[in-house]
Biopython code that builds the backbone (N, CA, C, O; Angstrom):
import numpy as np
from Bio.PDB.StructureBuilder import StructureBuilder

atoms = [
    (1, "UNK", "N", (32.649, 41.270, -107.710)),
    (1, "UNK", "CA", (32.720, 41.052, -109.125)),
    (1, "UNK", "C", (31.456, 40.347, -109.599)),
    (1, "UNK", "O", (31.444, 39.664, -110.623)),
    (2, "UNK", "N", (30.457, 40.523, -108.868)),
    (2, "UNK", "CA", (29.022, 40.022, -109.184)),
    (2, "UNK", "C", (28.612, 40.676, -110.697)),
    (2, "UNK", "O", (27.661, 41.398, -110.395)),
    (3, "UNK", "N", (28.802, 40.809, -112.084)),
    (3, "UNK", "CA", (28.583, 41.366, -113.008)),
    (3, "UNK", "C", (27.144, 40.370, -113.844)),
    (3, "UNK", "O", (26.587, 40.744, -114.877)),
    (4, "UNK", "N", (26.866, 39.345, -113.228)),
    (4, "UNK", "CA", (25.813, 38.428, -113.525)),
    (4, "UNK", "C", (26.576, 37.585, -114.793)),
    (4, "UNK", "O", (25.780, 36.998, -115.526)),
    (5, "UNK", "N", (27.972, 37.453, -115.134)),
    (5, "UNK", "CA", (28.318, 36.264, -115.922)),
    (5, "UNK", "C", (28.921, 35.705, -115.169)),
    (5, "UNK", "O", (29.349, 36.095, -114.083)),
    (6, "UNK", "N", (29.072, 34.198, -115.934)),
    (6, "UNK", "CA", (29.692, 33.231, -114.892)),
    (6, "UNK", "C", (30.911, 33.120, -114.996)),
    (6, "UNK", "O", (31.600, 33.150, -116.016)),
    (7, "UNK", "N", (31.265, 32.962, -113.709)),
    (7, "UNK", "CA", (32.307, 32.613, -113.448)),
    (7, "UNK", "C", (33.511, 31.922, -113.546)),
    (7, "UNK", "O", (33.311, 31.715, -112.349)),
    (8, "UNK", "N", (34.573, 31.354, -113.787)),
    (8, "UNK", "CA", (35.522, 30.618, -114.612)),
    (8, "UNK", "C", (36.358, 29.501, -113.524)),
    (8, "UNK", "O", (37.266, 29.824, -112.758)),
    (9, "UNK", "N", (35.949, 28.528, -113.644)),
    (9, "UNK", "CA", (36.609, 27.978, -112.205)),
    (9, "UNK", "C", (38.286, 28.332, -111.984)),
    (9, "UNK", "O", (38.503, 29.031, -110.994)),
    (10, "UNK", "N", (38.741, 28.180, -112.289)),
    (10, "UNK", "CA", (40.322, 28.733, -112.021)),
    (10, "UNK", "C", (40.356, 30.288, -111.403)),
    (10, "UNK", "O", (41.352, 30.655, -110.778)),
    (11, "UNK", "N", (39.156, 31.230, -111.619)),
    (11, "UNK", "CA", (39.090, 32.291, -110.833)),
    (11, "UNK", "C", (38.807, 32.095, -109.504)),
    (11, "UNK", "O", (39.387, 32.533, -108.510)),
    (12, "UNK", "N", (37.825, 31.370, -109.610)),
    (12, "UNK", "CA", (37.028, 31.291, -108.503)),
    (12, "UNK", "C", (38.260, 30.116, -107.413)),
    (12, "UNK", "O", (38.470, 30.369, -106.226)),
    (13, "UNK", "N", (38.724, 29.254, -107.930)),
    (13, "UNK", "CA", (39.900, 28.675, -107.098)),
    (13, "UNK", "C", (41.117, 29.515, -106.640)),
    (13, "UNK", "O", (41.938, 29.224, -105.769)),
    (14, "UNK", "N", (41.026, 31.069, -107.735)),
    (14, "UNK", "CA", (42.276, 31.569, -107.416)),
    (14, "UNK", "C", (41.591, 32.811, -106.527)),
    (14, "UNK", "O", (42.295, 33.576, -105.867)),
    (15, "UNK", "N", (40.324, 32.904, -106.581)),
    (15, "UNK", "CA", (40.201, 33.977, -105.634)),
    (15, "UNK", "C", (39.892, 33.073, -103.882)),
    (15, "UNK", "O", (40.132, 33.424, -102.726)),
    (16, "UNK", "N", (39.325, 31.937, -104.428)),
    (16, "UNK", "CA", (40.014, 31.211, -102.609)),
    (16, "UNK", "C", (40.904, 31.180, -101.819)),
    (16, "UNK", "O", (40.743, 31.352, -100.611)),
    (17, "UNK", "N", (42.209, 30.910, -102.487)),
    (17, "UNK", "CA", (43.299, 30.599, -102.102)),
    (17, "UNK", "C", (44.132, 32.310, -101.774)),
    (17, "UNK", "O", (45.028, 32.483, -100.948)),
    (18, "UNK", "N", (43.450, 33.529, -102.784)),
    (18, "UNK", "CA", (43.438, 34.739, -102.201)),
    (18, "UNK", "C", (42.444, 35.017, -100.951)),
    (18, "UNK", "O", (42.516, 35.947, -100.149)),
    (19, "UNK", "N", (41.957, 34.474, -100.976)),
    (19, "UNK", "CA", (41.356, 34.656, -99.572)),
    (19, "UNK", "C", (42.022, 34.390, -98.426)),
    (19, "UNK", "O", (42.339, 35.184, -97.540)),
    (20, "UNK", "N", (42.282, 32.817, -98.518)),
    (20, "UNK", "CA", (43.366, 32.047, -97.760)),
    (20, "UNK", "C", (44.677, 33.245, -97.311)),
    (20, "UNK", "O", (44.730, 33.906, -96.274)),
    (21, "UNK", "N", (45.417, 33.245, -98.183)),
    (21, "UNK", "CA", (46.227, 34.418, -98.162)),
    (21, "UNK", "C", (46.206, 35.674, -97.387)),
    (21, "UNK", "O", (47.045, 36.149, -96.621)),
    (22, "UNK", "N", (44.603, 36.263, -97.915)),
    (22, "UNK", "CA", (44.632, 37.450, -96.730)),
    (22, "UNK", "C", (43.754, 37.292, -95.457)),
    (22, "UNK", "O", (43.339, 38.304, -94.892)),
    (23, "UNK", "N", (43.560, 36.476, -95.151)),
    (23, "UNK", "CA", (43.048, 35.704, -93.619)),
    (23, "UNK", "C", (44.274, 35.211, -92.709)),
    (23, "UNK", "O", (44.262, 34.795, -91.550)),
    (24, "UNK", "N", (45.301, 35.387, -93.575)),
    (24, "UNK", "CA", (46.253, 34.690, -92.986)),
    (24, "UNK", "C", (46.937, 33.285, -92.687)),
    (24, "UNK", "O", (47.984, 32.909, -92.161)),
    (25, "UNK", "N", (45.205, 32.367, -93.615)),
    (25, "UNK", "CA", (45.579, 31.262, -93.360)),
    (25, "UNK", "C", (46.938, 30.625, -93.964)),
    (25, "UNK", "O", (47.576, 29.702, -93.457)),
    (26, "UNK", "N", (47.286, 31.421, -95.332)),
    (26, "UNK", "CA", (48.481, 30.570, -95.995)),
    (26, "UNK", "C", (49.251, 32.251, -96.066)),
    (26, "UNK", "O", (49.137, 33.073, -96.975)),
    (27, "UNK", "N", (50.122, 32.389, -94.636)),
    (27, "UNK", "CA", (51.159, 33.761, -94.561)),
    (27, "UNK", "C", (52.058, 34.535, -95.183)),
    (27, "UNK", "O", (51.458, 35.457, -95.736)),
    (28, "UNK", "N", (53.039, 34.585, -95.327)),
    (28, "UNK", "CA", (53.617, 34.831, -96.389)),
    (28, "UNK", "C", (54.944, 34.120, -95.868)),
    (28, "UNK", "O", (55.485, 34.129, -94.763)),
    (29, "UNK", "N", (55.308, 33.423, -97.223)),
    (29, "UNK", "CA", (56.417, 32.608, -96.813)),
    (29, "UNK", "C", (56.355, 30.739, -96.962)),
    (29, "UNK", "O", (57.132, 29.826, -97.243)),
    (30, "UNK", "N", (54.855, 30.925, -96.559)),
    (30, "UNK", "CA", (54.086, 29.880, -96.836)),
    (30, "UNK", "C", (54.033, 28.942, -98.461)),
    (30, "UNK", "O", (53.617, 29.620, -99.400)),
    (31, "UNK", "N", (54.324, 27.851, -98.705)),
    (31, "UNK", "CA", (54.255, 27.189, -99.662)),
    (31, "UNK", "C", (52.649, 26.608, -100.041)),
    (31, "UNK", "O", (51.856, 26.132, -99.228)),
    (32, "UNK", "N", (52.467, 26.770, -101.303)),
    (32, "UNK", "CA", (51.037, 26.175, -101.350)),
    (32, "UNK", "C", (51.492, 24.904, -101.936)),
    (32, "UNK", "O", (52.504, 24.725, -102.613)),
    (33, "UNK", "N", (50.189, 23.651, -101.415)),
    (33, "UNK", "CA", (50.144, 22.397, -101.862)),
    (33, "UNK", "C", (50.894, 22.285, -103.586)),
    (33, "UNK", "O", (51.084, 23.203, -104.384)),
    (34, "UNK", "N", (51.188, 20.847, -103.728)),
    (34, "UNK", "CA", (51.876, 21.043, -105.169)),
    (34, "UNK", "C", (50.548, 20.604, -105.940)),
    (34, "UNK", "O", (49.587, 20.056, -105.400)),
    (35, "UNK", "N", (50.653, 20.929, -107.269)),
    (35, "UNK", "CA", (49.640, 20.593, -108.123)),
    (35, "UNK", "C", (48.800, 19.811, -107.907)),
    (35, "UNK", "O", (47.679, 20.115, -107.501)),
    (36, "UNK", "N", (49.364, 18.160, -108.240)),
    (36, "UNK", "CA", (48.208, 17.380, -107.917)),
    (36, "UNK", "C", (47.616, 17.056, -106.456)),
    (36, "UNK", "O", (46.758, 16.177, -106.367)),
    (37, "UNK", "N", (48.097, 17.812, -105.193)),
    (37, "UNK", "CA", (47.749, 17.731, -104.586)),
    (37, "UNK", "C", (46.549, 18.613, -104.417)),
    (37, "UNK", "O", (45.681, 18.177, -103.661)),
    (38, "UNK", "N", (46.333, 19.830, -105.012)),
    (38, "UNK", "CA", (45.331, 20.506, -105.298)),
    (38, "UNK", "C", (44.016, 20.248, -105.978)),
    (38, "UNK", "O", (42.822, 20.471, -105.782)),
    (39, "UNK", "N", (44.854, 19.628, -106.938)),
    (39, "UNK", "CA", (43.752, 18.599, -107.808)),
    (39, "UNK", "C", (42.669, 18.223, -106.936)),
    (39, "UNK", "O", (41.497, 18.588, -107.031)),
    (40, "UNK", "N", (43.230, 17.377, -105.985)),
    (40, "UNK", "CA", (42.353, 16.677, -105.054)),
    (40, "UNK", "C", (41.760, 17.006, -103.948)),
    (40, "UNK", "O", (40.829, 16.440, -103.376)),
    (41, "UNK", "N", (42.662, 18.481, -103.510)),
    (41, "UNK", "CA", (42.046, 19.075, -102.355)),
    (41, "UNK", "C", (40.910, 20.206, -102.925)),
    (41, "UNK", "O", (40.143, 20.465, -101.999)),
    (42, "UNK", "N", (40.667, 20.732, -103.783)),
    (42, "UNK", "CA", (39.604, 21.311, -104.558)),
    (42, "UNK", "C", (38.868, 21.016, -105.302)),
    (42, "UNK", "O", (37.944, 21.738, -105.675)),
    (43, "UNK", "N", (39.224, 19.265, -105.914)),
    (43, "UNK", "CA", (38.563, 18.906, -106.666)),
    (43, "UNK", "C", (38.415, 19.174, -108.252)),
    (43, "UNK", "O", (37.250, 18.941, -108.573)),
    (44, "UNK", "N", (39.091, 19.529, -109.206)),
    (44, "UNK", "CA", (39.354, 20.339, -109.928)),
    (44, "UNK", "C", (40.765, 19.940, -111.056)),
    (44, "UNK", "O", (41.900, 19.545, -110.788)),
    (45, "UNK", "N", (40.145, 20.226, -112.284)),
    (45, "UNK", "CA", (41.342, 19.360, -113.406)),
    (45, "UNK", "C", (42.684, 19.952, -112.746)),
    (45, "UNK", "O", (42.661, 20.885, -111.943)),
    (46, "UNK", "N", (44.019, 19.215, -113.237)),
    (46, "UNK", "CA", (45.672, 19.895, -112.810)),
    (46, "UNK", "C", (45.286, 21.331, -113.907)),
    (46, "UNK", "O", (45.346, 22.377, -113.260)),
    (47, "UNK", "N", (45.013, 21.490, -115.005)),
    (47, "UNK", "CA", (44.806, 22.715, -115.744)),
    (47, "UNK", "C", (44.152, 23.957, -115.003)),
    (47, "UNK", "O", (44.537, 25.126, -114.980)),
    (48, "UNK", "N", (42.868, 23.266, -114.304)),
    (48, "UNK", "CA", (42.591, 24.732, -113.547)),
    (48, "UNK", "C", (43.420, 25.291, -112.592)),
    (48, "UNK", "O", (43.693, 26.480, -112.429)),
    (49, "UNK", "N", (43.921, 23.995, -111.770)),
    (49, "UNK", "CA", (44.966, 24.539, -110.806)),
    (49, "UNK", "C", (46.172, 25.580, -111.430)),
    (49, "UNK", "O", (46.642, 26.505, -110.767)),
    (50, "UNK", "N", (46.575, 25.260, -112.805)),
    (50, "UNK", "CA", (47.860, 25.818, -112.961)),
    (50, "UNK", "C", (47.389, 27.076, -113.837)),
    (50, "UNK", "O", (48.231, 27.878, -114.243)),
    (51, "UNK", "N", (46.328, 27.196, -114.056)),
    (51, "UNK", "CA", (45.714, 28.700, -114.163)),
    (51, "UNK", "C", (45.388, 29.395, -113.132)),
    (51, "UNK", "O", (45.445, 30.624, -113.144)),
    (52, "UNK", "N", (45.041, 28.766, -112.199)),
    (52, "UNK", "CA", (45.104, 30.022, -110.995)),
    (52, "UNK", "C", (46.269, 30.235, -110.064)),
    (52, "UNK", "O", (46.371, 31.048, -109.146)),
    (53, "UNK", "N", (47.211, 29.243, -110.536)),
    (53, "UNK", "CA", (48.492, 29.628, -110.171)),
    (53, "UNK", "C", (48.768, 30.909, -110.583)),
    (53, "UNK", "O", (48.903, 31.914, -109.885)),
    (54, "UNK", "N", (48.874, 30.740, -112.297)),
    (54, "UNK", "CA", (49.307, 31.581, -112.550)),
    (54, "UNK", "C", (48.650, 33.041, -112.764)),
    (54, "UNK", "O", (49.281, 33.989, -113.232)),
    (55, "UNK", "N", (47.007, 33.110, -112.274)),
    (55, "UNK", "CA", (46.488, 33.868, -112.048)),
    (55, "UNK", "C", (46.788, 34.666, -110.392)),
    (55, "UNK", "O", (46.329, 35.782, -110.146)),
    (56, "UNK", "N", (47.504, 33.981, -109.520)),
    (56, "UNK", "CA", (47.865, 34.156, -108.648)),
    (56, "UNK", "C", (49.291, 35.063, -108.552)),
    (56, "UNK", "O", (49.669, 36.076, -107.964)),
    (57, "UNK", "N", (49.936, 33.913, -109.642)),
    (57, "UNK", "CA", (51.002, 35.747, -110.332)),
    (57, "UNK", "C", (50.892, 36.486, -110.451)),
    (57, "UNK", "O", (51.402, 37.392, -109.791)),
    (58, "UNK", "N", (50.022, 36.619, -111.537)),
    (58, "UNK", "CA", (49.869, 38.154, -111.995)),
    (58, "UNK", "C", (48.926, 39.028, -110.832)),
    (58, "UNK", "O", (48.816, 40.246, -110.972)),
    (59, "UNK", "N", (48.443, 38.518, -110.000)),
    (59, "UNK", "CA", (48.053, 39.017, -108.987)),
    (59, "UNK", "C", (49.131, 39.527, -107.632)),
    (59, "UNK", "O", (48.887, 40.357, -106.756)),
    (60, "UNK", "N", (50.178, 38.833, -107.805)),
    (60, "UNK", "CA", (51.669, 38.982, -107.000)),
    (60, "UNK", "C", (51.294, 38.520, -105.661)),
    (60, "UNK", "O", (52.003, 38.867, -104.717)),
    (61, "UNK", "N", (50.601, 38.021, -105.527)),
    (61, "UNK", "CA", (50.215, 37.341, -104.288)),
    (61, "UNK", "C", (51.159, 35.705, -104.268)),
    (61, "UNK", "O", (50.987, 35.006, -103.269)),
    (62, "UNK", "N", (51.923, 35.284, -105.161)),
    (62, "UNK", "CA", (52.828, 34.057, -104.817)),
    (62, "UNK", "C", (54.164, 34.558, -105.789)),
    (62, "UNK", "O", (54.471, 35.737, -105.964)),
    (63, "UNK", "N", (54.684, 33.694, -106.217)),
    (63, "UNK", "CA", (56.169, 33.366, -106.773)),
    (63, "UNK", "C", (56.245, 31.963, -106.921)),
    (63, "UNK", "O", (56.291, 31.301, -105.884)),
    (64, "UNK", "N", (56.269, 31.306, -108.155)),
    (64, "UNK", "CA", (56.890, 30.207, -108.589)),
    (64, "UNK", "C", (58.680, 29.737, -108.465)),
    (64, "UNK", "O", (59.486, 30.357, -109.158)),
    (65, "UNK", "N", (58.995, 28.995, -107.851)),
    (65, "UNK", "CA", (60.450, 28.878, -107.696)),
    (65, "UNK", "C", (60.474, 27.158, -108.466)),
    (65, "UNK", "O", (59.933, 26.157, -107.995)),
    (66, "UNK", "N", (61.438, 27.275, -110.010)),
    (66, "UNK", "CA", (61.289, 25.835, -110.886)),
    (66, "UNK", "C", (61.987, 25.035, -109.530)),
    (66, "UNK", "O", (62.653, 25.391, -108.558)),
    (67, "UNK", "N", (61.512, 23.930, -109.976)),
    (67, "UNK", "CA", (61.610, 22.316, -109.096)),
    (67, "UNK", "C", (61.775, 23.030, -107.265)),
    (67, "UNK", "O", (62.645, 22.543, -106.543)),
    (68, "UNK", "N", (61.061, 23.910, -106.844)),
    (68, "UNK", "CA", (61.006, 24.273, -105.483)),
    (68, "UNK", "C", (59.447, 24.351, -105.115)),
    (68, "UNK", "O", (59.044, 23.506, -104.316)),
    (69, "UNK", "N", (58.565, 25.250, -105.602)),
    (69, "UNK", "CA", (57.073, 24.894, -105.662)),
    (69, "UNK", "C", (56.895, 26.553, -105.395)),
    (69, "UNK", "O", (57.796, 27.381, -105.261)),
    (70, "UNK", "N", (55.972, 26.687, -105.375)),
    (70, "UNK", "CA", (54.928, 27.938, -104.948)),
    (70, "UNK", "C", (54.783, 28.602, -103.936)),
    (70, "UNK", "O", (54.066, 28.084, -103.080)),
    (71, "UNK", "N", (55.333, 29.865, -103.650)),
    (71, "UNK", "CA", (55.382, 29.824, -102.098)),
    (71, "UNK", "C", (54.245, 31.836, -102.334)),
    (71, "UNK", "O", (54.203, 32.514, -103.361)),
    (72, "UNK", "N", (53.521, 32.169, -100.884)),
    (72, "UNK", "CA", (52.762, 33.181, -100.509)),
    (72, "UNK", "C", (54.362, 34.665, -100.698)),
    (72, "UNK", "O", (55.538, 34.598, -100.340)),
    (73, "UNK", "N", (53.757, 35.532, -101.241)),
    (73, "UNK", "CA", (54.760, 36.567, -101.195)),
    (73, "UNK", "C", (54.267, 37.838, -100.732)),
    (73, "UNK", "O", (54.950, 38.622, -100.073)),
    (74, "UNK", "N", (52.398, 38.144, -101.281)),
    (74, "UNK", "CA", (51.837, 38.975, -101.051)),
    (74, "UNK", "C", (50.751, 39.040, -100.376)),
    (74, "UNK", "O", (50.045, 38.032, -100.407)),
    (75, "UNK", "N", (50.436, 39.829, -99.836)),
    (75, "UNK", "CA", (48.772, 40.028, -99.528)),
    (75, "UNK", "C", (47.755, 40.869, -100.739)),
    (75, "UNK", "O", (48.144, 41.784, -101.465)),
    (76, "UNK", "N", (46.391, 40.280, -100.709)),
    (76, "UNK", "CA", (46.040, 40.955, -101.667)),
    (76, "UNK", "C", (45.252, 42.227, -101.538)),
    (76, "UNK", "O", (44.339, 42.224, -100.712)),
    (77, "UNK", "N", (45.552, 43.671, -102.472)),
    (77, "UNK", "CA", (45.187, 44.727, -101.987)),
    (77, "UNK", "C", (43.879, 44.709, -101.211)),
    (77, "UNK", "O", (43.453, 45.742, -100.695)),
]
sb = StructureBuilder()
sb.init_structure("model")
sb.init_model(0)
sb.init_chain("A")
sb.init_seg("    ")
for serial, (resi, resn, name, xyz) in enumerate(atoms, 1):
    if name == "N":
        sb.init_residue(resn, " ", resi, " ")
    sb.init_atom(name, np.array(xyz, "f"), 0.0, 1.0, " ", f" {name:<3s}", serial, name[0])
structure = sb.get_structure()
């Protein structure tokens, strides 16, 4: 996706954690860190995190479960 504009950090956090995903590092089944723990492990406002959450939806690569957390569902094509 090199198109020479920049990049949006919440992409770029959500195409990591798709990476993660299809390396296998986070499997399927797998829960990802909760918010502010992300915060801190990427460095990065709670807002970006919860945009690439939910960029991670619409990608179907997780599932939100309320007061349960985030868990891996897909691999990405």
């Amino acid at each position: 996706m090199s198109n020479g504009l920049p990049q949006y950090e919440y992409v770029k956090l959500a195409d990591a954690i798709a990476a993660d995903i299809a390396s296998g590092k986070l499997p399927a089944g797998a829960a990802l860190p909760g918010e502010r723990a992300m915060t801190e492990l990427y460095k990065v406002s709670i807002g970006t995190v919860r945009r690439a959450v939910a960029e991670l939806r619409t990608r179907g690569l997780v599932a939100t479960l309320p007061a349960k957390g985030t868990y891996v569902v897909g691999q990405p094509e």
